[in-house]
C-alpha positions as CSV (number, residue, x, y, z in Angstrom):
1,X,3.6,8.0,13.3
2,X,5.4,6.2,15.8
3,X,4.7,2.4,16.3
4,X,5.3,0.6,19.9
5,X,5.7,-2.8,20.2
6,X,6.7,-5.3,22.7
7,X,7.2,-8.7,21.4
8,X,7.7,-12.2,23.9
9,X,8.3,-15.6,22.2
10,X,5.1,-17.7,24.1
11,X,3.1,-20.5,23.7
12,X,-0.5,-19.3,22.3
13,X,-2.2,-21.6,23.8
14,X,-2.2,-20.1,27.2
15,X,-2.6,-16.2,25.7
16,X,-5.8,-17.5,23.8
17,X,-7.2,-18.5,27.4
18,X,-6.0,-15.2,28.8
19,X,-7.2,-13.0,25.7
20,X,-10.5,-15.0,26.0
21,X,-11.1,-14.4,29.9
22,X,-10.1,-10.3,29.3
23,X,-12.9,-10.7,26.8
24,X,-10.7,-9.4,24.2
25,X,-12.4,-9.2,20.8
26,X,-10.7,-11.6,17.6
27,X,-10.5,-9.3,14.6
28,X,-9.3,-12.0,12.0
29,X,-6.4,-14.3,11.1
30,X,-4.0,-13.2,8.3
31,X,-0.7,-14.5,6.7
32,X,2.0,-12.1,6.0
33,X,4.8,-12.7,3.2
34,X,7.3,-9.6,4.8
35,X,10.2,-9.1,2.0
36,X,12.9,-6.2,3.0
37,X,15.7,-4.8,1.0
38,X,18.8,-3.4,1.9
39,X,19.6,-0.3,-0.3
40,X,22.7,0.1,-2.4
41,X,23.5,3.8,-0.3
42,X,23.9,2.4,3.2
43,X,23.2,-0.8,4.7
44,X,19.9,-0.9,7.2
45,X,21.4,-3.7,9.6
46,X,23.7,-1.0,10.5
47,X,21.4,1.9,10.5
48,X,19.1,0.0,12.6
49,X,16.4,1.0,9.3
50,X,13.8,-1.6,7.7
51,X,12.2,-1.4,4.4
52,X,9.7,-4.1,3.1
53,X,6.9,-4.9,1.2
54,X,4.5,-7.0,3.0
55,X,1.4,-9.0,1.0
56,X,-1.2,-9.9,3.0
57,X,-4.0,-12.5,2.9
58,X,-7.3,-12.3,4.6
59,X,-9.3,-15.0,5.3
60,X,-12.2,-14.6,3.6
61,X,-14.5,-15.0,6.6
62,X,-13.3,-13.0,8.7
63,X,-14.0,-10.0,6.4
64,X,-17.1,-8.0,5.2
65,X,-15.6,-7.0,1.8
66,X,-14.6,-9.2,-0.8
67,X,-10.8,-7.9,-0.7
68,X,-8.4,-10.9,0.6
69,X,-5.1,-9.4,-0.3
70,X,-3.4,-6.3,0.4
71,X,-0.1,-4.9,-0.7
72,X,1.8,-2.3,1.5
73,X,5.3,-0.5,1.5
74,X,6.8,0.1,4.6
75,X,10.0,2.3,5.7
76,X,10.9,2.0,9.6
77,X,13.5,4.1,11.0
78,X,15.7,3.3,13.5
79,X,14.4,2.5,17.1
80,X,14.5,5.4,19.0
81,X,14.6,3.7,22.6
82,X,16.1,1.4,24.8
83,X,13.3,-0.9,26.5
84,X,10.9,-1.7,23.2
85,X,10.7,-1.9,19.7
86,X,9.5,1.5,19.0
87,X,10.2,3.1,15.9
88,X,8.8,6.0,13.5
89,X,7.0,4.5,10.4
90,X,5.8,5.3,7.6
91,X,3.6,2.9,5.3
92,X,1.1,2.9,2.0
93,X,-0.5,0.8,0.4
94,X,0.6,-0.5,-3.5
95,X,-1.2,-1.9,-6.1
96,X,1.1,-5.3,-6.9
97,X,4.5,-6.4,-5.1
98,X,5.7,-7.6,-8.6
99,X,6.1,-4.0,-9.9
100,X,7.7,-2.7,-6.6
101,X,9.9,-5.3,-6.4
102,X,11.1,-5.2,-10.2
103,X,11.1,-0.6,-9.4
104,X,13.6,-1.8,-5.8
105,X,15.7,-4.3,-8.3
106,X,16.0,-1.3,-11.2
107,X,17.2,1.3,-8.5
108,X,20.0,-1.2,-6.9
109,X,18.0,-2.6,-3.6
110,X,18.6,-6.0,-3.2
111,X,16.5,-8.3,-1.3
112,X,18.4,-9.4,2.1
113,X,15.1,-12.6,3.3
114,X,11.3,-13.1,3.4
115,X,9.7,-13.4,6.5
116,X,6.6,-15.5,6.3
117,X,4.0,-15.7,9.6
118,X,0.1,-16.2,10.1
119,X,-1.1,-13.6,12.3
120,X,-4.5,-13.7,14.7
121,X,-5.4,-10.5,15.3
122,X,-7.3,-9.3,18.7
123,X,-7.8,-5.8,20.3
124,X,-7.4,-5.8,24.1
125,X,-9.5,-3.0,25.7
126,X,-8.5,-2.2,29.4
127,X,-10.9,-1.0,32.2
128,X,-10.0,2.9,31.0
129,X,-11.2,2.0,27.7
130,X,-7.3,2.1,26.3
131,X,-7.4,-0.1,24.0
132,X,-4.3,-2.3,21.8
133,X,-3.9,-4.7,19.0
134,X,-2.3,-8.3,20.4
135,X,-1.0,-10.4,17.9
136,X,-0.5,-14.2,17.9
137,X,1.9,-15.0,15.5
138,X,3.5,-18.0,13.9
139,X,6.7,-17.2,12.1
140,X,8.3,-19.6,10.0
141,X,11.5,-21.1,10.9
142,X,11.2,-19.2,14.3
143,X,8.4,-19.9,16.1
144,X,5.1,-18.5,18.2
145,X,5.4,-14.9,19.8
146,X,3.2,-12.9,21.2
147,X,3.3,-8.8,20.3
148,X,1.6,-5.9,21.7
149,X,1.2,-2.6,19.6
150,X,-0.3,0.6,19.4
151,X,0.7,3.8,17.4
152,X,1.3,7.8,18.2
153,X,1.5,10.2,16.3
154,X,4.0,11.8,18.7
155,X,7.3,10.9,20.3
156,X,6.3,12.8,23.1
157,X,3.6,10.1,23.9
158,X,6.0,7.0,23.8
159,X,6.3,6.1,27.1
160,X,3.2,6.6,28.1
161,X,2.1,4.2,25.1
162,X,5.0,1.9,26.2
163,X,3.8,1.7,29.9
164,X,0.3,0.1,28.8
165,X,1.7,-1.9,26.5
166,X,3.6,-3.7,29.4
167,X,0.4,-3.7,31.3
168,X,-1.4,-5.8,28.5
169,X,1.1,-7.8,28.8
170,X,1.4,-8.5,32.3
171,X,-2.7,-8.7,32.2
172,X,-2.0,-11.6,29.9
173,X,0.8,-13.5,32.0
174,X,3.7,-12.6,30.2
175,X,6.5,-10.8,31.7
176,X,7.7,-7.6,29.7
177,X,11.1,-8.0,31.1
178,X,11.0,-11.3,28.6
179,X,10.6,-8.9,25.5
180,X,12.9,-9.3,22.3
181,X,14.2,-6.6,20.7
182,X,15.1,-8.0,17.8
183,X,12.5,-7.9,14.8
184,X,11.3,-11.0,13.1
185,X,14.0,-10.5,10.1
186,X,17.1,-9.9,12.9
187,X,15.9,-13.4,14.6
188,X,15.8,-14.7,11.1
189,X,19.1,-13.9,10.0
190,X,20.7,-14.7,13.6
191,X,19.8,-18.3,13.0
């Protein structure tokens, strides 16, 4: 699966108008606790690699089920273009952090920070019924930032996703040509 993403550091304020006037539907808030590890073979900054293990909180009312907290591992190879964040992924859920972590620790992988942000969650549907998550975020230490994402399941289809991805978010104000590049951890480690 390949995820696409363009990210823009905004005020939310303004997108919540915009994402209320597209009559984009809220899904829910979360917050994320985003740990990644650099492994003891080769070092991901270079390789342009992630791997984490994100726990996530629901809030309880914005869910049917009684499940608030899920566990996931994530591996993210390296970006594979020029003009987004897009790279392949490849992500499952885990039953408890605490025994991934301790597995990362016993096999050499060494945590390099936490990222820590509460997410509200919409999808935006355009007028060809395409539709897209958009994600406020909050990221601690760095600030609000506004992402758009979808997933393919083939590289083939990447610029096509790409291309709407920059139309959500010129629908919603924001200039694409403002995107950052840089994931949450890279602006993270950068300051």
């Amino acid at each position: 699966m390949y995820e696409v993403e363009l990210k823009i550091r905004a005020s939310h304020d303004r997108i919540e108008s915009a994402l209320t006037e597209a009559n984009s539907t809220y899904v829910g808030h979360v917050e994320q606790r985003d740990t990644y590890y650099n492994a003891p073979h080769r070092d991901f900054a270079t390789t342009d690699e992630a791997l984490r293990i994100r726990r996530e909180e629901r809030d309880v009312s914005d869910e049917a089920d009684t499940a608030t907290s899920t566990t996931k591992l994530t591996y993210k190879g390296p970006r594979i273009d020029a003009t987004s964040k897009t790279r392949e992924e490849y992500e499952v859920a885990v039953a408890d952090d605490t025994t991934v972590a301790a597995i990362f620790d016993e096999l050499g992988f060494d945590p390099a920070a936490t990222v820590v942000k509460h997410r509200d969650i919409y999808t935006f549907r355009h007028s060809d019924d395409t539709t897209h998550t958009v994600v406020l975020d909050n990221v601690r230490d760095l600030g609000e930032f506004v992402e758009a994402e979808a997933t393919t399941s083939t590289e083939s289809d990447v610029p096509a996703v790409r291309s709407g991805l920059t139309d959500t978010m010129r629908a919603l104000g924001l200039n694409p040509d403002n995107q950052i590049r840089s994931s949450y951890l890279g602006l993270l480690l950068d300051e």
